[in-house]
C-alpha positions as CSV (number, residue, x, y, z in Angstrom):
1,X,-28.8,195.0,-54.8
2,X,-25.4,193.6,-55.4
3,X,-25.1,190.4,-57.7
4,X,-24.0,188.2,-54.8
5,X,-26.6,189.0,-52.6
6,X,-29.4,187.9,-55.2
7,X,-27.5,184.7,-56.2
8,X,-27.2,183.9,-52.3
9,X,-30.9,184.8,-51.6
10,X,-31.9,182.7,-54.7
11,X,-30.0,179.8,-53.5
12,X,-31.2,179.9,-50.4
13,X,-35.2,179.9,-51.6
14,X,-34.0,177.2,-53.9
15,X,-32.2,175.0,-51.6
16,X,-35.4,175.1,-49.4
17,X,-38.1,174.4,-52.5
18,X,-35.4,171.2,-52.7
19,X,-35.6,170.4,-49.5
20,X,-39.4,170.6,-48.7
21,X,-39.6,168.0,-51.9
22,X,-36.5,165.9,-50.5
23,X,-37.5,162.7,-48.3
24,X,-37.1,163.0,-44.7
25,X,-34.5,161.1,-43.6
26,X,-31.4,162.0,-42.0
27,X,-27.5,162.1,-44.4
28,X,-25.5,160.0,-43.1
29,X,-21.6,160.0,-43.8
30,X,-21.7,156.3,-44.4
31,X,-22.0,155.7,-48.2
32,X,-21.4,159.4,-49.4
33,X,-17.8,160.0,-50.4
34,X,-16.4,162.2,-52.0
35,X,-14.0,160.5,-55.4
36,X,-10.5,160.7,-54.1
37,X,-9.1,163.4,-56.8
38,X,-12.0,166.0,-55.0
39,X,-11.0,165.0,-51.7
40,X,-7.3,165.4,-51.9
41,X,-8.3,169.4,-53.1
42,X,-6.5,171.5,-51.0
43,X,-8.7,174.7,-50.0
44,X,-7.2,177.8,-51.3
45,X,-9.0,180.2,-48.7
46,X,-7.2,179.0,-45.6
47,X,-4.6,181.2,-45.3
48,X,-7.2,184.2,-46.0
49,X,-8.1,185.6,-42.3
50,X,-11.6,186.7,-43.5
51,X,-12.8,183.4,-44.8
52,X,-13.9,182.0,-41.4
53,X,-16.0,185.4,-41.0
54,X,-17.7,185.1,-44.4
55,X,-18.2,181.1,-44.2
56,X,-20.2,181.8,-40.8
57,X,-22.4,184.4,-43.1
58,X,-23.2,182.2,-45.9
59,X,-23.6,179.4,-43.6
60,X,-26.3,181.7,-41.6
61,X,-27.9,182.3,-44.9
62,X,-28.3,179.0,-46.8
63,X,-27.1,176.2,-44.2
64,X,-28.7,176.9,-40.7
65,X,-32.3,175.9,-41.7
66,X,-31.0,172.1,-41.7
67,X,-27.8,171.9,-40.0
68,X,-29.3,174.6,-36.9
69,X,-26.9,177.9,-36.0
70,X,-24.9,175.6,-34.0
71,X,-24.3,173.0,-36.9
72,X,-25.6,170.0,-34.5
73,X,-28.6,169.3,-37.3
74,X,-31.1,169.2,-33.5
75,X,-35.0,169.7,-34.5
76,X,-34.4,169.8,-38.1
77,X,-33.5,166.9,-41.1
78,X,-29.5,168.2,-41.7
79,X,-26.8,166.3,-40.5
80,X,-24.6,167.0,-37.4
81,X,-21.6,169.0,-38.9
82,X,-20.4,168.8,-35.9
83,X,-19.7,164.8,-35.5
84,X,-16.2,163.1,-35.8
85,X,-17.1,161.3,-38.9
86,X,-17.9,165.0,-40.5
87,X,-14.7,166.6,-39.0
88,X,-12.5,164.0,-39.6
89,X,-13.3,164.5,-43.8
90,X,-10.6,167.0,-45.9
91,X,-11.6,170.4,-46.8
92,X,-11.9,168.8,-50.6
93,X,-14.5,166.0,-49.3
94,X,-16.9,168.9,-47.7
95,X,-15.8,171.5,-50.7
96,X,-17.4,168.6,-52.8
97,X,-20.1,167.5,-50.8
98,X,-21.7,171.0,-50.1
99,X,-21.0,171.6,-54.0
100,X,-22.6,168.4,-55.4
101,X,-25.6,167.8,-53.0
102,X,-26.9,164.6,-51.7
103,X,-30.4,164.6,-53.1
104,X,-31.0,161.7,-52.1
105,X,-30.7,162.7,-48.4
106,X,-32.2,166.1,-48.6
107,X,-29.2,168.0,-49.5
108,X,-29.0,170.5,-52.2
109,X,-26.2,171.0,-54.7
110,X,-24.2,174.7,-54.1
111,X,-22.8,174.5,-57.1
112,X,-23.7,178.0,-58.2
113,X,-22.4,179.3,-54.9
114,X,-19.2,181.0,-56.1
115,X,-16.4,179.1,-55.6
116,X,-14.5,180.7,-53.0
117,X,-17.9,181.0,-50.9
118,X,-18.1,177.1,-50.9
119,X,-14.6,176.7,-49.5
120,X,-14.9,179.9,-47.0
121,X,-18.2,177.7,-45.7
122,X,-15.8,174.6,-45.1
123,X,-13.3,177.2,-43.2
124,X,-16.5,178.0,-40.6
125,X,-17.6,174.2,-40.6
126,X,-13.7,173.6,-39.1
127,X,-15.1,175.9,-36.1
128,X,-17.9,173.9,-35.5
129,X,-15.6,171.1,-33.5
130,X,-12.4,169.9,-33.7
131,X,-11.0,166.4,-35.3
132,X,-11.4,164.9,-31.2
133,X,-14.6,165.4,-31.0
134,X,-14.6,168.4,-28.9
135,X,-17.7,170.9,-28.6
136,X,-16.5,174.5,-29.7
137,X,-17.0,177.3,-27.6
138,X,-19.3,178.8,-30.3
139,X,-21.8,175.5,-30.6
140,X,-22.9,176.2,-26.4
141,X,-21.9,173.2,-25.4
142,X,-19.3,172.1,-22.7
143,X,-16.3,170.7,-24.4
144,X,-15.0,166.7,-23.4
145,X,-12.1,165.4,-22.9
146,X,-11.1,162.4,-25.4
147,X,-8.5,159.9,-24.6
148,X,-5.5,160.9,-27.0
149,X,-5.5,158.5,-30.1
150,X,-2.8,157.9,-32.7
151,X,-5.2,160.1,-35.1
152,X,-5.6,163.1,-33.5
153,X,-3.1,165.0,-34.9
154,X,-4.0,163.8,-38.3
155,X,-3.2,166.4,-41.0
156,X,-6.2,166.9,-42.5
């Protein structure tokens, strides 16, 4: 069995030991920042065209059982990935958040995902919704129209 399957598979029985300990409640964006320095990362997989493909795989693996297959967090304690307020964060804030954990909250530390994994995740996040609040194609829901706003084209 190759090295990163085991460390995946361990993380994910790990993150779920952590999360049936964790208190119940529902992460929230409010109050959970990333320091400025992580945010302002830039992620160093986006210009790799595989890195959306792998993200969705590790996601399937260690994400989906809080944040659902469709990221919307529905029937289960994870947050809505799919929300502005997620979205609207840099690559660096999620890189950090998904690395550090929000224990607090429910949500584990990845920080012994490899590196690159933890950005390629952020890459599938993107595909979740875009910055207006639109549903993806992939999340099954209908997308909305938003009136245009002087931050939608907001670099990220």
């Amino acid at each position: 069995m190759p090295l990163k399957t085991v460390v995946i598979s361990v993380l994910a029985l790990f993150s779920l030991a952590c999360m049936a300990s964790a208190r119940g409640t529902q992460p929230t964006t409010e109050k959970w920042q990333a320091p400025p320095d992580a945010a302002a990362k830039p992620n160093p997989e986006i210009s790799n065209p595989s890195a959306g493909a792998t993200g969705r795989k590790l996601f399937t693996r260690t994400c989906i059982v809080c944040h659902a297959e469709d990221g919307s967090g529905q029937d289960s304690r994870g947050a809505n990935l799919r929300l502005r307020e997620v979205q609207t964060q840099s690559d660096g804030a999620l890189f950090w958040k998904i690395t550090n954990g929000n224990t607090d909250h429910g949500m584990p530390a990845f920080a012994a995902l490899p590196e690159a994994s933890r950005w390629d995740i952020v890459i599938f996040l993107r595909t979740l919704s875009d910055i207006n609040g639109h549903m993806s194609e992939s999340s099954g829901e209908h997308k909305k129209e938003a009136p245009p706003t002087s931050d939608n084209h907001k670099q990220r």
